[in-house]
Rosetta silent file (secondary structure, phi, psi, omega in degrees, C-alpha in Angstrom):
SEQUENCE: XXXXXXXXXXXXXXXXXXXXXXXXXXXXXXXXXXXXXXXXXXXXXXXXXXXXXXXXXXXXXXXXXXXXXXXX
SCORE:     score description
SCORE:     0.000 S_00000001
   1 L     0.000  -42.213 -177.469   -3.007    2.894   -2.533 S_00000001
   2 H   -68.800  -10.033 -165.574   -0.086    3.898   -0.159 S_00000001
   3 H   -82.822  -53.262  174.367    0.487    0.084    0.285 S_00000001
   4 H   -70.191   -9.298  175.299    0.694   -0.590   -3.191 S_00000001
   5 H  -118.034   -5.485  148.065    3.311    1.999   -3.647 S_00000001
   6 H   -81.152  -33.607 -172.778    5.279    0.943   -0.783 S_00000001
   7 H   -59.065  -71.021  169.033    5.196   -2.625   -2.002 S_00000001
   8 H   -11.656  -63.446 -167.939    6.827   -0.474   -5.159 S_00000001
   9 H   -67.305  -60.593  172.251    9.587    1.040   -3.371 S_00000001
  10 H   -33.106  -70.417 -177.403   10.492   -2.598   -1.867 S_00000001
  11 H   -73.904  -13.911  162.372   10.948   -4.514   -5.072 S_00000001
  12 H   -73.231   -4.095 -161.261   12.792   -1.460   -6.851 S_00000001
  13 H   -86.865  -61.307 -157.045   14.912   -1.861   -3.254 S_00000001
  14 H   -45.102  -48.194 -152.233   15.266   -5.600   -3.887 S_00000001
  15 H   -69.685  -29.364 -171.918   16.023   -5.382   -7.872 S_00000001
  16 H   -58.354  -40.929 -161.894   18.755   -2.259   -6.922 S_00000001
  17 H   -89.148  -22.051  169.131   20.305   -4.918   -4.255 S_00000001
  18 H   -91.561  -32.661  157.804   20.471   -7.847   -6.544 S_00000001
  19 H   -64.887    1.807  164.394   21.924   -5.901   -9.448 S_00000001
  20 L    77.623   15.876 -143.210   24.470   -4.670   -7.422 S_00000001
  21 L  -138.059  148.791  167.380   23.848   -1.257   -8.877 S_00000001
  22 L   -85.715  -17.649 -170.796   23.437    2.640   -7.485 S_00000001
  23 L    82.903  -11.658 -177.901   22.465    4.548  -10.999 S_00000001
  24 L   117.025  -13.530 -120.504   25.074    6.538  -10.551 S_00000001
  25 L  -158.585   72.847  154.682   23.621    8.185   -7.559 S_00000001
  26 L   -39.547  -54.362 -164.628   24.877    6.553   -4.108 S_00000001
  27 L   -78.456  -17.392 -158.894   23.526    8.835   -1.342 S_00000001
  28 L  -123.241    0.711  155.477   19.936    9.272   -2.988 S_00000001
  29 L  -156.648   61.409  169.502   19.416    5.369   -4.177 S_00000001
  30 L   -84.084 -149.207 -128.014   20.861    3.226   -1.674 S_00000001
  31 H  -133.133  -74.170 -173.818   19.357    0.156   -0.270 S_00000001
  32 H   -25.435  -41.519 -162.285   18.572    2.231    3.648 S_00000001
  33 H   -92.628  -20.797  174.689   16.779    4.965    2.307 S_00000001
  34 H   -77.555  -14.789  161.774   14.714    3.134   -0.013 S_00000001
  35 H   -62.398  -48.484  175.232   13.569    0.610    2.920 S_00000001
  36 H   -44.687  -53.337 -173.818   13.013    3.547    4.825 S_00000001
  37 H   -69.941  -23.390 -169.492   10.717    5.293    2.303 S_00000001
  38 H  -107.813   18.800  171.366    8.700    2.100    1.730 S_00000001
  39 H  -132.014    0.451  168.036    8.302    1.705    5.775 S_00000001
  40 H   -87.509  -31.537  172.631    7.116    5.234    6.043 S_00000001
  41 H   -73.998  -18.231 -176.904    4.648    4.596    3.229 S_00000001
  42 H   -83.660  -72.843 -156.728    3.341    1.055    5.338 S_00000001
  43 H   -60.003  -42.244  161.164    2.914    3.703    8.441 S_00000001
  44 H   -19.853  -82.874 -133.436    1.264    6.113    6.429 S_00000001
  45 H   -70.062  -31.716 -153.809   -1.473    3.467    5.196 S_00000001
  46 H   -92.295    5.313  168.248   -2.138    1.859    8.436 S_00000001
  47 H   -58.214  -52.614 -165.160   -2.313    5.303   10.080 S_00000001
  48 L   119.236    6.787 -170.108   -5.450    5.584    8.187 S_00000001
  49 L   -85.272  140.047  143.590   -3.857    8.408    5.524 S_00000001
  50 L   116.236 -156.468 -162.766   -4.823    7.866    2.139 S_00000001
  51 L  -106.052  101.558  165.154   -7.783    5.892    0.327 S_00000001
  52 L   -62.701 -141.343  125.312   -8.788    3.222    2.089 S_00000001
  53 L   -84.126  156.922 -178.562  -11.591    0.680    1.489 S_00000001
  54 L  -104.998  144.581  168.178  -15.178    2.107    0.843 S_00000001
  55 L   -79.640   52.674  179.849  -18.067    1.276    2.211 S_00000001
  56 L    50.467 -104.888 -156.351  -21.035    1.189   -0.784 S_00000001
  57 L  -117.500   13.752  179.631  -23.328    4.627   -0.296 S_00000001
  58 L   103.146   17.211 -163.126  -22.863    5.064    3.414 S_00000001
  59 L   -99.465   -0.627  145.464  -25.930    3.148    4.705 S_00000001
  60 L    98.973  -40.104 -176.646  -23.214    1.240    6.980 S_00000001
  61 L  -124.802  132.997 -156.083  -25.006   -2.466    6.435 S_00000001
  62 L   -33.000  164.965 -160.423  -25.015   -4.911    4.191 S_00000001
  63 L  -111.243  126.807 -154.855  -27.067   -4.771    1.306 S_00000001
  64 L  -128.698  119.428  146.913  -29.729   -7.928    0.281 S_00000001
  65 L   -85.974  113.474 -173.227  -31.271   -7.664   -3.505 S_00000001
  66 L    92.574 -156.278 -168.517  -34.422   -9.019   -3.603 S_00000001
  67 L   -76.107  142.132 -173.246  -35.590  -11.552   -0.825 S_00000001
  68 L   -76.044  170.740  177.936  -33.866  -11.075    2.281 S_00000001
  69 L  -105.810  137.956 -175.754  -32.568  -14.211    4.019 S_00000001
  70 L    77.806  -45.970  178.768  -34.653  -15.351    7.602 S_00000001
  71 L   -72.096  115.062 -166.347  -37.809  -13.792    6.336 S_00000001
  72 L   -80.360    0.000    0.000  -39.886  -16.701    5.952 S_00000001
């Protein structure tokens, strides 16, 4: 999830830097801080914070429905 919302903060970075434009608002949505915020949000995910993937009910190993494979 943090990944997908850093990915966010990049292409609003990108669209801000090809429109040429601040909002009105230099110091709080310039091109630095929003790279920043969307490379803090990368470290975040790969830190482990935040909702990773899950693993089905916890039983750790794959799951076979029905006939297993190798039992002959």
């Amino acid at each position: 999830m943090l990944a997908l919302i850093a990915a966010g903060v990049f292409g609003f970075a990108l669209l801000l830097d090809l429109l040429n434009t601040d909002f009105g608002a230099p110091d709080l949505f310039n091109w630095n801080t929003l790279v920043l915020i969307g490379l803090f949000l990368l470290a975040l995910y790969l830190g482990g914070v935040g909702s990773g993937p899950r693993t089905g009910t916890g039983t750790g190993g794959r799951r076979y429905f029905g006939r297993r494979p190798g039992r002959g």
